[in-house]
N, C-alpha and C positions, 0 to 999 in steps of 0.2 A: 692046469698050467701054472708055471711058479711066476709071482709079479714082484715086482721091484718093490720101493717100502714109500715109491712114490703112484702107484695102482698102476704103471704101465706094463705089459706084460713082458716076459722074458726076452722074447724076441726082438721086439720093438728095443727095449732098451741096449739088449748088444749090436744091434745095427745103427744106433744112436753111436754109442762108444764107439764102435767100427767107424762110423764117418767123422765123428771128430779126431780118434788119432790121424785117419788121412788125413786131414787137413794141415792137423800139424806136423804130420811125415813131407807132409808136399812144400809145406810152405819152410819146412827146418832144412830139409836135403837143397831148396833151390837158393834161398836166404845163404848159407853156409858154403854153397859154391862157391857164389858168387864174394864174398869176404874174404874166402878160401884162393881165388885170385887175389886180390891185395894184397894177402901178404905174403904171397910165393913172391910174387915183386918185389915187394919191399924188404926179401929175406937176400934176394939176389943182386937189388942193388944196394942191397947194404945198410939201407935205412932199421934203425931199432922199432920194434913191436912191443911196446909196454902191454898191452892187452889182447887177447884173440877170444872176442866171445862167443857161445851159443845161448839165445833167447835175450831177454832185459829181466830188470829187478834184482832182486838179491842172489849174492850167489849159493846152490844149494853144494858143488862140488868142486875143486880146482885144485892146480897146482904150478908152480913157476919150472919153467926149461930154463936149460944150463948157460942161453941167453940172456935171460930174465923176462922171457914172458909170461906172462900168465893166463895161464890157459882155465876160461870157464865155462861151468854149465850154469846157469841163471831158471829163475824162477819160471819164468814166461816163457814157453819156447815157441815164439813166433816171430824169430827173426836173429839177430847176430849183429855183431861189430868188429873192427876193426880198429885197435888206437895205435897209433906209429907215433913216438917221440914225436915234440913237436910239430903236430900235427895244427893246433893253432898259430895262426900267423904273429901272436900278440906275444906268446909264450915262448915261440922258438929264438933259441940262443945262436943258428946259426952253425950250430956242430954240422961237420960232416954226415952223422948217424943220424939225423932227424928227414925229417920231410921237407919241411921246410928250408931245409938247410942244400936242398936237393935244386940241381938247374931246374929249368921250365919241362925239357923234355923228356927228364927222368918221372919227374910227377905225372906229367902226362901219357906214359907209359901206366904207372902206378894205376892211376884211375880208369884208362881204357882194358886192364886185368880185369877186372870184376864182370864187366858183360860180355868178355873176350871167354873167361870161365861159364856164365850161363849159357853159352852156346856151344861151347866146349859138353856139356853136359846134357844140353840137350841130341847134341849127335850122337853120343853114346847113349841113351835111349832109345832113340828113334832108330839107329841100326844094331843095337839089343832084340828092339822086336819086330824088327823086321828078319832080323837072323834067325830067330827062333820058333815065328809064325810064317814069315812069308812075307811077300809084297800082295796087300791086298787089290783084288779090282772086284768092279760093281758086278753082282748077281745077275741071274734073270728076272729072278719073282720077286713079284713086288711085296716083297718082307722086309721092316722094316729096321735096318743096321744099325743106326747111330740118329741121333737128334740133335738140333741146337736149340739151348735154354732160351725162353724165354719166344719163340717165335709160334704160328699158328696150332702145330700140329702137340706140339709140346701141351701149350696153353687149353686145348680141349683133351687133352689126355691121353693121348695114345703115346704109346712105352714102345721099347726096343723089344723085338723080338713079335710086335702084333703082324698082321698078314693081312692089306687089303683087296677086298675081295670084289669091292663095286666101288663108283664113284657116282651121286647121285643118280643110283636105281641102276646102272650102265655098270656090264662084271666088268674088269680085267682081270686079266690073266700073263701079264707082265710087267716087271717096272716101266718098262718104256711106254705103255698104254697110262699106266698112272701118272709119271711126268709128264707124258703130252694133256692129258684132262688139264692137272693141276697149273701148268704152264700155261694155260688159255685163257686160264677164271682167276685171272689180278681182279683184287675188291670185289668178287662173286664170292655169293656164301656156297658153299658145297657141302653136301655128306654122305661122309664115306662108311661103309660098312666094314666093319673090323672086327675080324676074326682072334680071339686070344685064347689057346686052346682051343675045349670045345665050344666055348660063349662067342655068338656075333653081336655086337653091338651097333649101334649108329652114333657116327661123331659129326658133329656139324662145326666146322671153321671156313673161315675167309681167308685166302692165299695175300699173300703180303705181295705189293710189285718192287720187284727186283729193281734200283735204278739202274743199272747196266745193262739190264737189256728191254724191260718192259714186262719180262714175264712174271707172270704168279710164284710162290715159293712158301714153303708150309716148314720146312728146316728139316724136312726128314733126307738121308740117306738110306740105300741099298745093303740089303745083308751083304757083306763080301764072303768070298770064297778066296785063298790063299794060294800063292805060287811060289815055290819053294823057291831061294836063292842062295849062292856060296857067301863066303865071309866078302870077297870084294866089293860085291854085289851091292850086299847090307850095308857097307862104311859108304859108299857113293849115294846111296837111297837116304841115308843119314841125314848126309850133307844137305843132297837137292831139298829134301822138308824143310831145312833150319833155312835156305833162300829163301824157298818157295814162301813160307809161313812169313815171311821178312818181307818181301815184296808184295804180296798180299798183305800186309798191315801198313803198309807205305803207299800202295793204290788203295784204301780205304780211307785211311785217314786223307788226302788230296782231295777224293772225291768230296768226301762231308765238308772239307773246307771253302771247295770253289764252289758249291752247290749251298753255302750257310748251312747247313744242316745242322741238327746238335745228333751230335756222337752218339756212340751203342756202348757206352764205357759199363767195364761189368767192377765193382768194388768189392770191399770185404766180401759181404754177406753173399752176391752173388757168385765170387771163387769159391767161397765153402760149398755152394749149394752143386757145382761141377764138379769139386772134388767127393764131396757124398754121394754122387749118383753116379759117378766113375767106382766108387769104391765097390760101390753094390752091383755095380754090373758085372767087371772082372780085370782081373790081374793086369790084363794087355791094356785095357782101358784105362787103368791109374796111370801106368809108366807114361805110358803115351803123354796124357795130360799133363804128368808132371813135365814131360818134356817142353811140350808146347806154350805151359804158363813160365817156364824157365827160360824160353825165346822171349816173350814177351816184357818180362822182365830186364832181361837184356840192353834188349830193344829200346824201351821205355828208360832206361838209365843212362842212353844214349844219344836220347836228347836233349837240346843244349836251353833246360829250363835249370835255375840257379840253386845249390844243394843237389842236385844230380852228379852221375860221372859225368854227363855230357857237359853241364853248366861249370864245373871244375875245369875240364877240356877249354872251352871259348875263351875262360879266364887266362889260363895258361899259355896257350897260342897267342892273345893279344898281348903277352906277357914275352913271349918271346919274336913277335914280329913285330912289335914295338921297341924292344927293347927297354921299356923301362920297369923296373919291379912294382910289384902287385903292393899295394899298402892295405892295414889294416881296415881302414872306412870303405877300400874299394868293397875289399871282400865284404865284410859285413853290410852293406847296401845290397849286394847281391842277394846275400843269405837272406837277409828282409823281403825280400821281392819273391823268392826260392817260398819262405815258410809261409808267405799269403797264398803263393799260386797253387801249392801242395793243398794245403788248407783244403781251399777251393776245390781244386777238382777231388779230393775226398769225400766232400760232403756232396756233390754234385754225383759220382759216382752209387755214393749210398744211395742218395733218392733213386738215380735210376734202379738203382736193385729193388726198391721196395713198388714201384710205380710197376716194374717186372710181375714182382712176386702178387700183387694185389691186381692185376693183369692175368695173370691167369687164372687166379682164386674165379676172378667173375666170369671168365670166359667157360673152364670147367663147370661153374654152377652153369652157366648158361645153355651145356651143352647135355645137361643131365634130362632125363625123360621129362615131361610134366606130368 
């Protein structure tokens, strides 16, 4: 077998490549939307665009429209901008053509484009494939569909596509026998016997308890089976996920707050590690994700923390139901308050990814034979 020039073998290394370009296909197509909203705005209400980027750093390709924008590809492709004339408060002359120079509700238009786009994007996804697979629902046999990173079943190692065959010594022979086991043994260790091809193994984990209802829950999903639907069909199934996934992250976050909990925040490291293990599963699986980190995205840009759209948003509203103009200290105290709280939950987020990834390194050692 031929190895890289670093002794990894061929393999390995093109499924390395393979998941790093996902990452940056996922994180450049959602990133770019979403900018890609601001300035269809900013084009419609008239405000000038000096810049429209793809990635940061220097630029490797570009060129200016009959506007005069300048349209780039940048070094780094993980992530994009947007510059509109006059986009700082300090700097705008007050031209009709700037941002600034724009009332309270034009800006605010301006800025609710961008997550108005990742959701825009996320429905054409999600009823992409749901168009062209189907609307999935839960199997009979307890084979196992889908996972969530970082939770029991993940963490001792079982992959998509294994087949459980017993749950401590006890067969099933249906998902619904397996969920009712796993449902009953919150903080009970268990082990299950897992079929992957022709190897059974025995995996031992403890079901995580569910706060909402009390029960056990290991993160595994059921293989589905597909049910064909028309185009109407798809554009409405779209829609209800981009809720669905919306209100579900709005009854999450609530919970963790009245309960003090600290959050399941996933950061860098751990979106890469969803987008590589989407990659390598398959094609429906990437879109999907991309879809759903593009919700969140969204979402997240949504609320009204400072440097955000939503924090831009609150500025402007109390700008226009005040009626007095925004001044340059207002803004910049914000942006201060904006680039500590970012900060923060960045690095808080990475830990959680590493506390993740070092979480299940010992939980797999733990679950391996002696």
């Amino acid at each position: 077998m031929f190895s890289s020039s670093h002794g990894l073998p061929a393999g390995e290394t093109c499924g390395m490549i393979q998941s790093a370009a996902a990452v940056v296909a996922t994180l450049g197509v959602v990133i770019l939307f979403h900018e890609l909203g601001h300035f269809i705005l900013c084009r419609l209400l008239g405000v000038r665009v000096e810049r429209f980027a793809f990635g940061f750093g220097p630029e490797l390709f570009g060129w200016t429209g009959r506007l005069g924008t300048r349209f780039s590809l940048c070094a780094i492709p993980l992530g994009g901008f947007v510059k509109p004339a006059g986009e700082s408060i300090e700097e705008c002359s007050g031209a009709r053509d700037e941002y600034y120079g724009q009332n309270w509700l034009r800006r605010l238009m301006i800025v609710f484009a961008g997550p108005a786009m990742n959701y825009v994007l996320a429905w054409l996804l999600f009823a992409g494939v749901v168009c062209f697979n189907g609307i999935p629902e839960a199997g009979l046999e307890p084979v196992i569909g889908n996972m969530v990173t970082g939770y029991p079943a993940d963490a001792a190692g079982i992959q998509i596509g294994d087949e459980i065959t017993a749950v401590s010594g006890k067969r099933v022979e249906t998902w619904e026998e397996l969920a009712r086991a796993i449902h009953a043994s919150p903080g009970k260790e268990l082990e299950l016997s897992v079929r992957r091809g022709s190897q059974v193994s025995r995996k031992k984990l403890v079901p995580k308890k569910d706060d909402s209802t009390g029960k056990g829950i290991v993160g595994i999903m059921p293989k589905p089976f597909y049910r064909e639907v028309g185009l109407l069909e798809s554009v409405w199934e779209g829609a209800r996920q981009c809720v669905s996934l919306t209100v579900f992250t709005i009854q999450t976050i609530g919970s963790k707050l009245l309960k003090r909990e600290k959050p399941d925040l996933a950061g860098p490291v751990g979106i890469a590690q969803m987008v590589s293990r989407a990659a390598r599963s398959s094609m429906e699986d990437l879109v999907f994700l991309i879809g759903l980190i593009s919700v969140a995205i969204g979402f997240f840009n949504l609320l009204p923390i400072p440097l955000l759209d939503g924090g831009h948003a609150v500025l402007y509203l109390w700008e226009g139901l005040s009626g007095r103009k925004l001044t340059p200290a207002t803004v910049n105290k914000a942006n201060n308050v904006g680039i500590f709280f970012l900060l923060f939950l960045l690095a808080f987020a990475t830990y959680n990814d590493f506390s993740r990834i070092f979480s299940e390194r010992a939980a797999r050692k733990a679950s391996q034979p002696k």
